[in-house]
Residue frames as qw, qx, qy, qz and C-alpha x, y, z in Angstrom:
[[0.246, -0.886, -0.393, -0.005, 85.93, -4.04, 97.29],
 [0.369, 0.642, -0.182, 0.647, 87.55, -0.71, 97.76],
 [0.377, -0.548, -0.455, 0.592, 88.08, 1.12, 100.95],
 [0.130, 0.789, 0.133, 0.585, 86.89, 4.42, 100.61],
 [0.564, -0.512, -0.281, 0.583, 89.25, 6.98, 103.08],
 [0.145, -0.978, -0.048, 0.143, 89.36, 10.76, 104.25],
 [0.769, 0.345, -0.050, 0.536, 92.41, 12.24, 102.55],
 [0.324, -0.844, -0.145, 0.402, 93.73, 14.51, 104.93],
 [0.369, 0.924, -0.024, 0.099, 95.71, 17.66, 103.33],
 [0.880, -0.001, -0.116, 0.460, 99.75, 16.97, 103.04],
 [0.271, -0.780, 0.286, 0.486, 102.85, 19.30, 103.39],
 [0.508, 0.689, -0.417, -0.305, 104.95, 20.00, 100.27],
 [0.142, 0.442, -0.882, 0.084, 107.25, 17.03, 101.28],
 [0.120, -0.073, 0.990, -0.010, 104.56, 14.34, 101.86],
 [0.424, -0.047, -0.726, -0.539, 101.37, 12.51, 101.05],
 [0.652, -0.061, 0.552, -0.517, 98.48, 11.34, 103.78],
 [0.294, 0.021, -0.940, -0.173, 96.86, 8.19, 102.77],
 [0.462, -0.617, -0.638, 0.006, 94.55, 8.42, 106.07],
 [0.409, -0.808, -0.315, -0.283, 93.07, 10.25, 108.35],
 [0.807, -0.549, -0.015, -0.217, 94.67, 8.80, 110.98],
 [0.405, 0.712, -0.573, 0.008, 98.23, 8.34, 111.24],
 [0.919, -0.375, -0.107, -0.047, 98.97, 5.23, 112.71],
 [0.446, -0.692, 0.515, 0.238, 102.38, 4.53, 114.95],
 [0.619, 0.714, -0.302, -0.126, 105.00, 4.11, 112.90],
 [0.955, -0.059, 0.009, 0.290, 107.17, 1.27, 113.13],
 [0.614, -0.391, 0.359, 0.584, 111.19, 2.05, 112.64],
 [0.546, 0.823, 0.065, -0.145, 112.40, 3.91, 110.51],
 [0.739, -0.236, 0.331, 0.538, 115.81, 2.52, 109.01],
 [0.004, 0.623, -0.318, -0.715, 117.79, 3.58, 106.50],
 [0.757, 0.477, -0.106, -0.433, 116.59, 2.47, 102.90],
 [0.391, 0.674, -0.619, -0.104, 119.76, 1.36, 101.84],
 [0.000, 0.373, -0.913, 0.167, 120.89, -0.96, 104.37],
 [0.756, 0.069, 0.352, -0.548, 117.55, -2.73, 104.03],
 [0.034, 0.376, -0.871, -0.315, 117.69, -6.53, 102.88],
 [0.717, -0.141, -0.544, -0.414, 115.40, -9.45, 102.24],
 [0.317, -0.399, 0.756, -0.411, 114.40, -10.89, 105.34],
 [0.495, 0.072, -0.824, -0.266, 114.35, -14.87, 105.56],
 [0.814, -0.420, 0.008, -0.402, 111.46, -16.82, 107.63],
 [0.319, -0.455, -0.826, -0.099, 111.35, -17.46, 110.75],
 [0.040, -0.240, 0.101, -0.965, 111.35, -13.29, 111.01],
 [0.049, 0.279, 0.789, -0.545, 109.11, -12.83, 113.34],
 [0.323, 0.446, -0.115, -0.827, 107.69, -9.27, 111.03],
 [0.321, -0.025, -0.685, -0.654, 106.67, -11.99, 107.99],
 [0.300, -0.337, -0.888, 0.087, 103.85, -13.71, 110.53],
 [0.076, 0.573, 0.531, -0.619, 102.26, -10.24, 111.70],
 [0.341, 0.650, 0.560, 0.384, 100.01, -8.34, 109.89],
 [0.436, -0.122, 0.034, 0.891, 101.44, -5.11, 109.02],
 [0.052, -0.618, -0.327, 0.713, 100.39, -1.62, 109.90],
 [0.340, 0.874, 0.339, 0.080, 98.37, 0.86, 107.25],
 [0.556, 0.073, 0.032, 0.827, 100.79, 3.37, 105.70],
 [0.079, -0.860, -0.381, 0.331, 99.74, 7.07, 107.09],
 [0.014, -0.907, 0.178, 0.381, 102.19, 8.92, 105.13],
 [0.761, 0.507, 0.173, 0.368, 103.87, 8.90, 101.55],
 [0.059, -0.955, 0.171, 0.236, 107.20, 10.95, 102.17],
 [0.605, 0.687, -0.359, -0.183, 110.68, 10.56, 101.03],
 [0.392, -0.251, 0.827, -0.315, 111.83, 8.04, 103.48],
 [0.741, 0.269, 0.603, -0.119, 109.37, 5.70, 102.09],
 [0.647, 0.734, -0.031, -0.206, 110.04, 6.60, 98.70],
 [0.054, 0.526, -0.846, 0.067, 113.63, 5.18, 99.32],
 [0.214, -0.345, 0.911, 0.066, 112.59, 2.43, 100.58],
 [0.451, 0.597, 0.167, -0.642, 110.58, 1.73, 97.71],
 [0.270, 0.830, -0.475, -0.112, 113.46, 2.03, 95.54],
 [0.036, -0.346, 0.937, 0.021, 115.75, -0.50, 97.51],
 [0.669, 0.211, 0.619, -0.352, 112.30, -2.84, 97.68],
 [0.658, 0.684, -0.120, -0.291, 112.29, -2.73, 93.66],
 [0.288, 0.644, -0.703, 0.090, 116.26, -3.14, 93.38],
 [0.443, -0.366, 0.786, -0.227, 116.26, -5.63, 96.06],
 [0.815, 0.350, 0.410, -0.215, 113.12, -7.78, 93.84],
 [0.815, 0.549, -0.166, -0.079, 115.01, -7.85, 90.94],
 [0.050, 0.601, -0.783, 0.150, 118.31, -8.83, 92.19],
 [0.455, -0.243, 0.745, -0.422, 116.71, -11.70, 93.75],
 [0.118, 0.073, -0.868, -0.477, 115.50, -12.40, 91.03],
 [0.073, 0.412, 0.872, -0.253, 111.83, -12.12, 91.94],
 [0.004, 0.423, 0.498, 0.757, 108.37, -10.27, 90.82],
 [0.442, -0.781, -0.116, -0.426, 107.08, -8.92, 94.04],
 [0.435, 0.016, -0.636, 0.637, 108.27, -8.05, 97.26],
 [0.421, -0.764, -0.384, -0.304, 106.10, -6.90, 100.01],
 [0.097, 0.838, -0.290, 0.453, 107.31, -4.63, 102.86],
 [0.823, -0.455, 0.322, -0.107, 107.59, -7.20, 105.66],
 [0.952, -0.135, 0.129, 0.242, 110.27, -8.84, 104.17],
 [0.287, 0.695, -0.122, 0.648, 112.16, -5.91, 104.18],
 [0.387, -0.386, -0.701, 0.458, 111.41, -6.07, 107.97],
 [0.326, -0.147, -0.015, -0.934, 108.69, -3.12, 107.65],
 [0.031, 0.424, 0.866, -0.262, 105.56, -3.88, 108.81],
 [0.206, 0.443, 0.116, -0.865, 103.83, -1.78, 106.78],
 [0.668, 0.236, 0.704, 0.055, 101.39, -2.67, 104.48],
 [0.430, 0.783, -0.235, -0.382, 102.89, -2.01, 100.73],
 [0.800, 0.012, 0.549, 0.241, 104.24, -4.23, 98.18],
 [0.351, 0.486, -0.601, -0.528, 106.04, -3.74, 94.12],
 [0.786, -0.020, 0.618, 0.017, 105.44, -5.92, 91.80],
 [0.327, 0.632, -0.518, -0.475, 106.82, -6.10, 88.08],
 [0.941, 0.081, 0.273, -0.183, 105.73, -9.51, 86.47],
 [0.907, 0.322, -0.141, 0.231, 108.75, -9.60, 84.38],
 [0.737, -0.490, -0.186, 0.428, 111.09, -9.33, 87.75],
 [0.391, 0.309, -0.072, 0.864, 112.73, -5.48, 86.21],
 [0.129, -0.539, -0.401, 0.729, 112.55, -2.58, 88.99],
 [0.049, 0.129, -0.276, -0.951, 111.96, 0.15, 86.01],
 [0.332, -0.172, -0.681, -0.630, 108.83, -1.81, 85.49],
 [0.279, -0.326, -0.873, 0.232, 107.75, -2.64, 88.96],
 [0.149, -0.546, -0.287, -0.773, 104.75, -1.04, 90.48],
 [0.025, 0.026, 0.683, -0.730, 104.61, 0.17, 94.36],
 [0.381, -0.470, -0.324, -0.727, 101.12, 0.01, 95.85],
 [0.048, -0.243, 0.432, -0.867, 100.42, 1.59, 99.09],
 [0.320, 0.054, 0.630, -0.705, 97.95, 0.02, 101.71],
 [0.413, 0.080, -0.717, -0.556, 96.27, -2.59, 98.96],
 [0.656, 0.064, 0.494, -0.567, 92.67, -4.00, 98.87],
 [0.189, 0.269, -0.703, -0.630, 91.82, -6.78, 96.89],
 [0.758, 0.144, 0.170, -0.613, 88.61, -7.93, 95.43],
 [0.097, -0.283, 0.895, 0.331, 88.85, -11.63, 94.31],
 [0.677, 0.065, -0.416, -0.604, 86.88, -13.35, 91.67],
 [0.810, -0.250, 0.387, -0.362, 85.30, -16.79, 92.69],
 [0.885, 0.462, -0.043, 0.042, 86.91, -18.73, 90.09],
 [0.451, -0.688, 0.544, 0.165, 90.67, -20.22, 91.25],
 [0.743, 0.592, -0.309, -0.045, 93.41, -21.81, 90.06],
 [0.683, -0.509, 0.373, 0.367, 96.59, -23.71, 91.69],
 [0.588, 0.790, -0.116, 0.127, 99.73, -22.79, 90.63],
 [0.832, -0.170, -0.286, 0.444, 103.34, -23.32, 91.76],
 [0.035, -0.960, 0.030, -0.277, 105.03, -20.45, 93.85],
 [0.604, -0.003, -0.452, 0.656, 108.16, -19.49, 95.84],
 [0.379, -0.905, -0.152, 0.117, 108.86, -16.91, 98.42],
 [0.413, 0.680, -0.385, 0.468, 112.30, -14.64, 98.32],
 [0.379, -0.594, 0.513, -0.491, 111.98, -14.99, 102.55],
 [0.815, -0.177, 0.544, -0.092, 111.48, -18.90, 102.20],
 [0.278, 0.703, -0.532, -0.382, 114.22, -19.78, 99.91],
 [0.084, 0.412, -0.906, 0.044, 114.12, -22.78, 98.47],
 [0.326, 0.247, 0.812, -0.416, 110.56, -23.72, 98.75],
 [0.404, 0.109, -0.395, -0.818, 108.22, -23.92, 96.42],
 [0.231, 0.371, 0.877, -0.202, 104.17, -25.54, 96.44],
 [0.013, -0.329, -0.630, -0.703, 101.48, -25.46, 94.47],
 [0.095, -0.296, -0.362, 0.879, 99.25, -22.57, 95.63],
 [0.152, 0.454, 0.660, 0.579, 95.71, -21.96, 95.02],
 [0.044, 0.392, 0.146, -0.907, 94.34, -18.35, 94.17],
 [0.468, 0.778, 0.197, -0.371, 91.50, -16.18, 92.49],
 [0.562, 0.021, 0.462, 0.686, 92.40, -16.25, 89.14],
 [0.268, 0.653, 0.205, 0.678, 90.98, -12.45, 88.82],
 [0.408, -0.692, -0.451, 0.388, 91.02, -9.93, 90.86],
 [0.358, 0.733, 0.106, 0.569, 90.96, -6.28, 90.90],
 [0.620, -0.114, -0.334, 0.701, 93.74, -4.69, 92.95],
 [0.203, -0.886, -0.280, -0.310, 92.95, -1.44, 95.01],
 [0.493, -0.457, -0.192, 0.715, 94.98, 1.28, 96.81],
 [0.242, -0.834, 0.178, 0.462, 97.76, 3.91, 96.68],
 [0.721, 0.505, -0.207, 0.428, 100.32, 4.84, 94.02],
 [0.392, -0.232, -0.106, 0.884, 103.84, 7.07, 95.56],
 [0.123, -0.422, -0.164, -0.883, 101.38, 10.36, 94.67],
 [0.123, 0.325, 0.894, -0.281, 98.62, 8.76, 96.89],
 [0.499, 0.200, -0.320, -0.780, 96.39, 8.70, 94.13],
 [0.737, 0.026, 0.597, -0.317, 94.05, 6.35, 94.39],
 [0.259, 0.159, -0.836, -0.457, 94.61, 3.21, 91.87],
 [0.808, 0.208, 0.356, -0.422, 92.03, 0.31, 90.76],
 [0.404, 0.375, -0.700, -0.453, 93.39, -2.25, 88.26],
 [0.958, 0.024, 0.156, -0.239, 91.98, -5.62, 87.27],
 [0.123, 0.631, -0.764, -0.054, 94.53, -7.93, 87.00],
 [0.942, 0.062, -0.220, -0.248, 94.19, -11.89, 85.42],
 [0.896, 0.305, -0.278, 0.164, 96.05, -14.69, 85.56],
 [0.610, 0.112, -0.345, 0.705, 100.49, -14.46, 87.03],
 [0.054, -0.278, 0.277, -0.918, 100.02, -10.87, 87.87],
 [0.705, -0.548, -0.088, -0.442, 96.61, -11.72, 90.07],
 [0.725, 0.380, -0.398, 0.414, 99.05, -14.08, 91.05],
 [0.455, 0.220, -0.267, 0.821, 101.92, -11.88, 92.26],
 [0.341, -0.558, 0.186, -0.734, 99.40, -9.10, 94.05],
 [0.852, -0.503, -0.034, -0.138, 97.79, -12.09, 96.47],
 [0.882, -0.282, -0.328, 0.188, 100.59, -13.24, 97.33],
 [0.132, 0.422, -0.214, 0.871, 102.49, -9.75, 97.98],
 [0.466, -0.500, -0.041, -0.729, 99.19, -8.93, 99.84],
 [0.827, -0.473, -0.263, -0.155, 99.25, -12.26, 102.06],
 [0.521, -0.068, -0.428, 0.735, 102.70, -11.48, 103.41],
 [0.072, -0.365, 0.229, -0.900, 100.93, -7.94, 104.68],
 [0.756, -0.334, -0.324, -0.461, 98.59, -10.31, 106.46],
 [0.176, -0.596, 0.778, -0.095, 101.45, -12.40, 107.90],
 [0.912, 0.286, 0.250, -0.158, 99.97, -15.04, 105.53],
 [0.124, -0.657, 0.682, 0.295, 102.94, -17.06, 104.12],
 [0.735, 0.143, -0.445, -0.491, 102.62, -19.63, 101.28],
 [0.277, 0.000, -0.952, 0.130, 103.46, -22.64, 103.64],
 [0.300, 0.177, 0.573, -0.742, 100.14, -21.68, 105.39],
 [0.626, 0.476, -0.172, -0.593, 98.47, -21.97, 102.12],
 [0.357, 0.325, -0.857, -0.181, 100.15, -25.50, 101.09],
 [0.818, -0.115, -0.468, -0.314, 98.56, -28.89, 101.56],
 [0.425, -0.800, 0.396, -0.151, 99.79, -30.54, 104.76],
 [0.963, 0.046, 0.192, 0.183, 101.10, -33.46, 102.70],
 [0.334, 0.847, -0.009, 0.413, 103.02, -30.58, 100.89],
 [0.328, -0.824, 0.388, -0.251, 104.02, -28.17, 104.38],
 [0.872, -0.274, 0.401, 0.060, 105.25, -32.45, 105.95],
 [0.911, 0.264, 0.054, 0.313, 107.23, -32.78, 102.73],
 [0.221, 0.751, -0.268, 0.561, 109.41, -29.17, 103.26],
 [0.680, -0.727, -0.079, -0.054, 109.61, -30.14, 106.61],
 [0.858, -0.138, 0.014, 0.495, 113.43, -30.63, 106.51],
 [0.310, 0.548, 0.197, 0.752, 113.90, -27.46, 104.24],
 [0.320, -0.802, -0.239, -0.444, 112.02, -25.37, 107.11],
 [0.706, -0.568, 0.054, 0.419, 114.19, -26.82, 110.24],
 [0.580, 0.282, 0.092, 0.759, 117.23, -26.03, 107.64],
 [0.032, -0.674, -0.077, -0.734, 116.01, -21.73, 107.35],
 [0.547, -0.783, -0.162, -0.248, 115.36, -21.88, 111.40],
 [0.812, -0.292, 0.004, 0.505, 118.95, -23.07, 112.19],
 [0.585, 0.238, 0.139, 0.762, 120.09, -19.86, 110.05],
 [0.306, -0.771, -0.305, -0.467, 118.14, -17.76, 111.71]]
């Protein structure tokens, strides 16, 4: 399902998205932004609508791409960037040049699932077998705020849910069996002691 929203009328130097700007969280610098590792408080809330597409966010955008492929990963979602805001990239074969930002995402899921194994760049070292829609058709923003719509099967359906359940503060150990969550138990005390 889409959200249909009032596009209010930008300056040369940014983009609306809504109506309504909600408060804006911090605003760091891009650069010094890193992956942030659970038990951040920011990956367990559900993160704020983006009201504005300027060039501040377009940095950190950028380091959100650069950061996913260094890490070797195919999505990153702004909370673990410690934004609370609710955008994610993804690029199924883990290169920034290929990844694709989208800005305050809806997503329709088909009824038909699949389990599949997953990690997390914020829960390193974990991995369970996770079950999602195995279509779904992905809805927002691009960095123009132009509205997008793509259907997307299989890995990439994938890679958007679980981008999209960190802007929930939905994390895959919430999503694992509890024979599963009881077997990381050691791995989880381990990531709270480094915290």
């Amino acid at each position: 399902m889409t959200r249909n929203r009032a596009i209010k009328r930008p300056n040369r130097n940014e983009t609306s998205v809504l109506r309504n700007k909600p408060t804006a969280p911090s605003r760091p610098d891009p650069q010094t932004l890193e992956i942030v590792i659970w038990p951040a408080p920011v990956l367990t809330q559900r993160a704020q609508d983006v009201g504005t597409i300027d060039a501040w966010l377009l940095q950190v955008i950028e380091r959100m791409k650069h950061l996913m492929e260094s890490h070797e990963g195919v999505g990153l979602a702004a909370p673990q960037v410690g934004l609370p805001l609710r955008l994610f990239v993804m690029a199924e074969k883990a290169k920034a040049e290929q990844a694709v930002a989208v800005i305050n995402p809806v997503l329709e899921l088909d009824s038909q699932t699949e389990e599949a194994e997953e990690g997390c760049l914020s829960l390193p070292g974990i991995r369970g077998q996770i079950m999602r829609a195995k279509k779904i058709t992905l809805s927002g923003y691009d960095v123009k705020g132009e509205p997008i719509s793509m259907p997307l099967e299989g890995f990439p359906a994938r890679i958007a849910q679980h981008e999209n359940d960190h802007l929930d503060g939905v994390l895959i150990i919430s999503r694992m069996a509890p024979t599963a969550r009881i077997a990381i138990g050691k791995k989880l005390r381990e990531l709270t002691k480094l915290s």
